[in-house]
C-alpha positions as CSV (number, residue, x, y, z in Angstrom):
1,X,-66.7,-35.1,18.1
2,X,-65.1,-38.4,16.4
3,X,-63.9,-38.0,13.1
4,X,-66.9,-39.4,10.8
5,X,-68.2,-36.4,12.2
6,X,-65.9,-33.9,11.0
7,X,-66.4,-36.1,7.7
8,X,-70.0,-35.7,7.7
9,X,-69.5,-31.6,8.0
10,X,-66.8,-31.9,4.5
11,X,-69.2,-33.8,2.9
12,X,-71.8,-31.2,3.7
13,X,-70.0,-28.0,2.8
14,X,-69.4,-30.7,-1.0
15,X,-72.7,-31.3,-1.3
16,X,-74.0,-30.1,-4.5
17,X,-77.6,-28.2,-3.6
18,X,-76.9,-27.9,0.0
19,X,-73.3,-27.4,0.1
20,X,-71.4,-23.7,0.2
21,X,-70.4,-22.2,-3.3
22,X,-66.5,-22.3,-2.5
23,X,-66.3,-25.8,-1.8
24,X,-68.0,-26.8,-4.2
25,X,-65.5,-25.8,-6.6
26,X,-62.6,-26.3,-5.4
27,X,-60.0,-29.1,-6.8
28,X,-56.9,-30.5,-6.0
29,X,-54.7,-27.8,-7.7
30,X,-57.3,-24.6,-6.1
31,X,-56.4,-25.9,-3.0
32,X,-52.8,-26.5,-3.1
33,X,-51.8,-22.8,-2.5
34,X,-54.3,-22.7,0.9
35,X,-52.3,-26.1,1.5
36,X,-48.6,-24.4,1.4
37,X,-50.2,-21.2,3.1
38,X,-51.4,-23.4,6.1
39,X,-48.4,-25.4,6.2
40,X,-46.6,-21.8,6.9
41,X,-48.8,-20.7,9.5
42,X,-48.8,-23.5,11.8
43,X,-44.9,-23.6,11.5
44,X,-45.5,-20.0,12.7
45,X,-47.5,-21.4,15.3
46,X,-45.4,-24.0,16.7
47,X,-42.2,-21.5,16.9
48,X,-44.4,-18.8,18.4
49,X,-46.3,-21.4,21.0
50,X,-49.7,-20.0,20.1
51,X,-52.9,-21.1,18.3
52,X,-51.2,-24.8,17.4
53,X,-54.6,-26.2,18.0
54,X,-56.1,-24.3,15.8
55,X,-53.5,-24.2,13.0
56,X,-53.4,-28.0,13.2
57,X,-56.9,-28.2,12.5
58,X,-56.5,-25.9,9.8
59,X,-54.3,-28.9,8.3
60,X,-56.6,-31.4,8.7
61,X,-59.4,-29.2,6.6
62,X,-57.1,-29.5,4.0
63,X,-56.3,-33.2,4.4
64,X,-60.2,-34.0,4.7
65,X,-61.1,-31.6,1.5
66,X,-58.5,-33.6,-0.8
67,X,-59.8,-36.9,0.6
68,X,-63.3,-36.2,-0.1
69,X,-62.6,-35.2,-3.6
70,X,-60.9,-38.6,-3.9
71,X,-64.1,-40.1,-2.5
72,X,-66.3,-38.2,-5.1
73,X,-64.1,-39.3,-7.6
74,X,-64.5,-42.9,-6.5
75,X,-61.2,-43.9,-5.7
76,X,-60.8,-43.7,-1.6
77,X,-62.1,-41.6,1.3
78,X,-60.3,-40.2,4.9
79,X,-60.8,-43.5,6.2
80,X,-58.6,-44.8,4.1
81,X,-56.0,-42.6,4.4
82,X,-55.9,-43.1,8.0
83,X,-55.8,-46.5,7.9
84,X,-52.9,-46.4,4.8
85,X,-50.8,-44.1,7.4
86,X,-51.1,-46.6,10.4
87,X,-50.4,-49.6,8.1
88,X,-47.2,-47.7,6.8
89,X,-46.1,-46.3,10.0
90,X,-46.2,-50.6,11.9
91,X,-44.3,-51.6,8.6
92,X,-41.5,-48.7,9.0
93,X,-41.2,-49.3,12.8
94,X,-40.9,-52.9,13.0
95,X,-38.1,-52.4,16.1
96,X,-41.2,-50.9,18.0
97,X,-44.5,-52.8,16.8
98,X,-42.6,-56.3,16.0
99,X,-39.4,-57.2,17.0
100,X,-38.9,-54.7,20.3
101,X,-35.3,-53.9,19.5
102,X,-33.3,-51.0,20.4
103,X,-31.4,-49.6,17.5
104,X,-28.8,-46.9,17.2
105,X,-29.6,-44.1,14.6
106,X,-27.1,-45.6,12.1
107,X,-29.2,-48.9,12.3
108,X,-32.3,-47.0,12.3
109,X,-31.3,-45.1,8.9
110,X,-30.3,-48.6,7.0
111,X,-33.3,-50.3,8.4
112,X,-35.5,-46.9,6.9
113,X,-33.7,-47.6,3.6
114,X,-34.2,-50.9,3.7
115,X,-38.0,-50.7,3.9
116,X,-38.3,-48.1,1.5
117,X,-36.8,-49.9,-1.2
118,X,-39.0,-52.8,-0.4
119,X,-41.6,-50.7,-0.9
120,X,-39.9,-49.6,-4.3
121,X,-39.3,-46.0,-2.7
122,X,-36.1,-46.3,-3.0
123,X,-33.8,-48.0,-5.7
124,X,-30.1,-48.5,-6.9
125,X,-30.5,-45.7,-9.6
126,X,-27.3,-44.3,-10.9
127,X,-28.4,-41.1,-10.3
128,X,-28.3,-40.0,-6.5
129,X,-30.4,-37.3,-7.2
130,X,-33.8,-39.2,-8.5
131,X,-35.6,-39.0,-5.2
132,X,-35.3,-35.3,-5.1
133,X,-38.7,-33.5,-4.6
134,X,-39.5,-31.5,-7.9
135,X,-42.8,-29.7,-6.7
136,X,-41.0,-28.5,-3.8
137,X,-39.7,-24.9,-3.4
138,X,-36.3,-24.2,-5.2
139,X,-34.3,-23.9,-1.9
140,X,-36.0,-27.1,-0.5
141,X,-34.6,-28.7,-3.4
142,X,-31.2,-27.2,-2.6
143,X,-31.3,-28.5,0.7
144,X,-32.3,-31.8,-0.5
145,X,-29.0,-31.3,-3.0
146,X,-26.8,-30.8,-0.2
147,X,-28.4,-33.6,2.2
148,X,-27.6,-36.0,-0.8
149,X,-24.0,-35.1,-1.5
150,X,-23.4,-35.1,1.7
151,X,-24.0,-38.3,2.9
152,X,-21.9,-39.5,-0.3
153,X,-18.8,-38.1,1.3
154,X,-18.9,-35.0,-1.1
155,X,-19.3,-31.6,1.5
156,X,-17.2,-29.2,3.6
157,X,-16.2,-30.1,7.1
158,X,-17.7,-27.3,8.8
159,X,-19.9,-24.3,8.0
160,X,-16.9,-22.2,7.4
161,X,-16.6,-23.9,3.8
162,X,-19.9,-22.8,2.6
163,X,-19.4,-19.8,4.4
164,X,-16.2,-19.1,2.5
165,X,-18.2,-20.1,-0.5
166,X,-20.6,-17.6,0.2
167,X,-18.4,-14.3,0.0
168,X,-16.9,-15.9,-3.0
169,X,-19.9,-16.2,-5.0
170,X,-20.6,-12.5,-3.9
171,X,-17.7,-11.6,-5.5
172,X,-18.1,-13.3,-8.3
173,X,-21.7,-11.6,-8.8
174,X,-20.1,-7.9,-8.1
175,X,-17.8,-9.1,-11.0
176,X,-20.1,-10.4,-13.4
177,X,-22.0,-7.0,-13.3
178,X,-19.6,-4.8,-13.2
179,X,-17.9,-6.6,-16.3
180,X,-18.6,-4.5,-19.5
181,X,-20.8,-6.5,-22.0
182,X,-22.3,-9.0,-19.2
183,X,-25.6,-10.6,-19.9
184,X,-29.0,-11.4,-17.6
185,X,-28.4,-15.2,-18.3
186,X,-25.0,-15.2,-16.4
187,X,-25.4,-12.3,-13.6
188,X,-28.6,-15.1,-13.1
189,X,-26.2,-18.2,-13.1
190,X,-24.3,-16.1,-10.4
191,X,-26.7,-15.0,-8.3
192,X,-28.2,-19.0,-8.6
193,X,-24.8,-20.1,-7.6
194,X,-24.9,-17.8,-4.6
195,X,-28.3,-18.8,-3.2
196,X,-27.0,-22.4,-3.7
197,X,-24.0,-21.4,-1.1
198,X,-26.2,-20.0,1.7
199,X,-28.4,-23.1,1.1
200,X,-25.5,-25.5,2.0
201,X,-24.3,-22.5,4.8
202,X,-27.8,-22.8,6.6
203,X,-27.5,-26.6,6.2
204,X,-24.7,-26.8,8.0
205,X,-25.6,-24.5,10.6
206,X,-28.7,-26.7,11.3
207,X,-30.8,-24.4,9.9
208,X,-33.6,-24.6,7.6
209,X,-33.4,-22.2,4.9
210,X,-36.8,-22.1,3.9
211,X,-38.3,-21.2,7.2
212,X,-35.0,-18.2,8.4
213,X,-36.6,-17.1,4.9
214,X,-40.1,-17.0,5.7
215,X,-39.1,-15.4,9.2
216,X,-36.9,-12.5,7.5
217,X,-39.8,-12.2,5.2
218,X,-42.2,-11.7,8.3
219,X,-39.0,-9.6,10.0
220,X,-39.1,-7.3,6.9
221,X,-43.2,-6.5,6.6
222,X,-43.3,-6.1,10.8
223,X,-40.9,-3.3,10.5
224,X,-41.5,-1.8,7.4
225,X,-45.5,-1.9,8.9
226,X,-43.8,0.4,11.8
227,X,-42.0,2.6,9.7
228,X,-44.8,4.0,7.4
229,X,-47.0,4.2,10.6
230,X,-43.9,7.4,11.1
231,X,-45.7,9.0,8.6
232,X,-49.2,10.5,8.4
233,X,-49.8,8.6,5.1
234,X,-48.2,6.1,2.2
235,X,-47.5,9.5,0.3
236,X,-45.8,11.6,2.6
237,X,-43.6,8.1,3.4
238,X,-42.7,7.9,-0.7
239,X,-42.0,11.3,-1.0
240,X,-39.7,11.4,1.8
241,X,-36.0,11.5,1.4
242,X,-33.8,8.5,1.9
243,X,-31.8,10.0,4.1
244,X,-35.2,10.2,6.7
245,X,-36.3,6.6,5.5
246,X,-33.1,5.2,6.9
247,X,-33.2,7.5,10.2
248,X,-36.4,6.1,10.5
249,X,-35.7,2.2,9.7
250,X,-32.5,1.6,12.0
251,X,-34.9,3.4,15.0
252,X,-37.0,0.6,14.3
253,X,-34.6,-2.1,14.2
254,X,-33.5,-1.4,17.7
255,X,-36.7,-1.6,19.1
């Protein structure tokens, strides 16, 4: 199956008479939270090794649902997204498709940059921050933050600087409740300070913060799952003591 016909299957599920009820409807921003979802599961996929094939295809609805809606609106179809991504990746890789050079990752960064601010992606704006991403997630951004200030000579040496950082903005939110009179706005400033730290600590440990997060977040559900299963149902496991809870959750965590 070629891709005009996977096209010809998005137009049908779009069409208005024949078409199915959800699609229909749906819009650029009532897709975008299948979008993120997706994106999330095949990153899922890829660490786990399994259903990839499928996840990617998962993607590429996505891809093909905001193209046709483009298309319906008159202003481009998949085609033309394909062919705008193979035009874009010849231009950025002229040491492959042109001139058959082999560059050295610093030359390969300033040749990127270069492009990009032929292309008017990139500029000489005062502020080094004007690229940053604004509909991503908060710790993307972070990340992003961090990437930035690094490469302009402003970051620790090692992870133990944001890792120092870390137990001293820990502090400094034990303090801020604890002090008599504090207020929501600053024990937030604190705690915002704090997730900035382990941001920049994950950076540095080559990690990305958004996915350990989404793992912890899978971690959590998995085990709490096993721990209610303990109980014969959600009311005996609520009206259980702590005490038994605990006993209960560190068996788990061992397994």
């Amino acid at each position: 199956m070629n891709t005009r016909n996977i096209e010809k299957i998005i137009s049908k599920l779009r069409d208005p008479k024949a078409g199915c009820p959800w699609d229909i409807k749906q819009t650029h921003t009532t897709l975008l939270p299948y979008l993120i979802e997706e994106t999330y599961e095949l990153i899922d996929a890829l660490k786990n090794k399994a259903n990839i094939k499928e996840e990617l295809g998962d993607i590429l609805l996505q891809i093909l649902l905001h193209s046709k809606i483009e298309e319906e609106n008159g202003n481009f179809d998949f085609q033309d997204v394909v062919d705008t991504l193979s035009e874009k990746i010849i231009r950025r890789h002229p040491h492959v498709f042109k001139n058959k050079q082999k560059l050295t990752d610093k030359q390969l960064k300033k040749q990127w940059e270069e492009i990009k601010t032929k292309e008017g992606k990139l500029n000489n704006s005062n502020n080094p921050f004007y690229t940053v991403n604004k509909s991503q997630t908060s710790i993307l951004k972070a990340l992003e933050i961090g990437t930035i200030s690094r490469e302009l000579k402003f970051d620790w040496e090692d992870y133990k600087g944001p890792l120092n950082k870390v137990k001293e903005e820990i502090n400094e939110v034990i303090d801020e409740q604890e002090r008599n009179g504090s207020k929501l706005e600053k024990i937030e400033e604190e705690v915002g300070d704090l997730l900035f730290s382990i941001v920049n600590l994950a950076r540095h440990l080559k990690v990305n913060p958004d996915i350990a997060l989404e793992g912890a977040n899978n971690k959590f559900m998995k085990r709490f799952n096993l721990m209610i299963e303990e109980f014969d149902n959600k009311t005996e496991f609520i009206n259980s003591s702590n005490k038994t809870k605990e006993e209960i959750w560190n068996k788990i965590k061992k397994l």
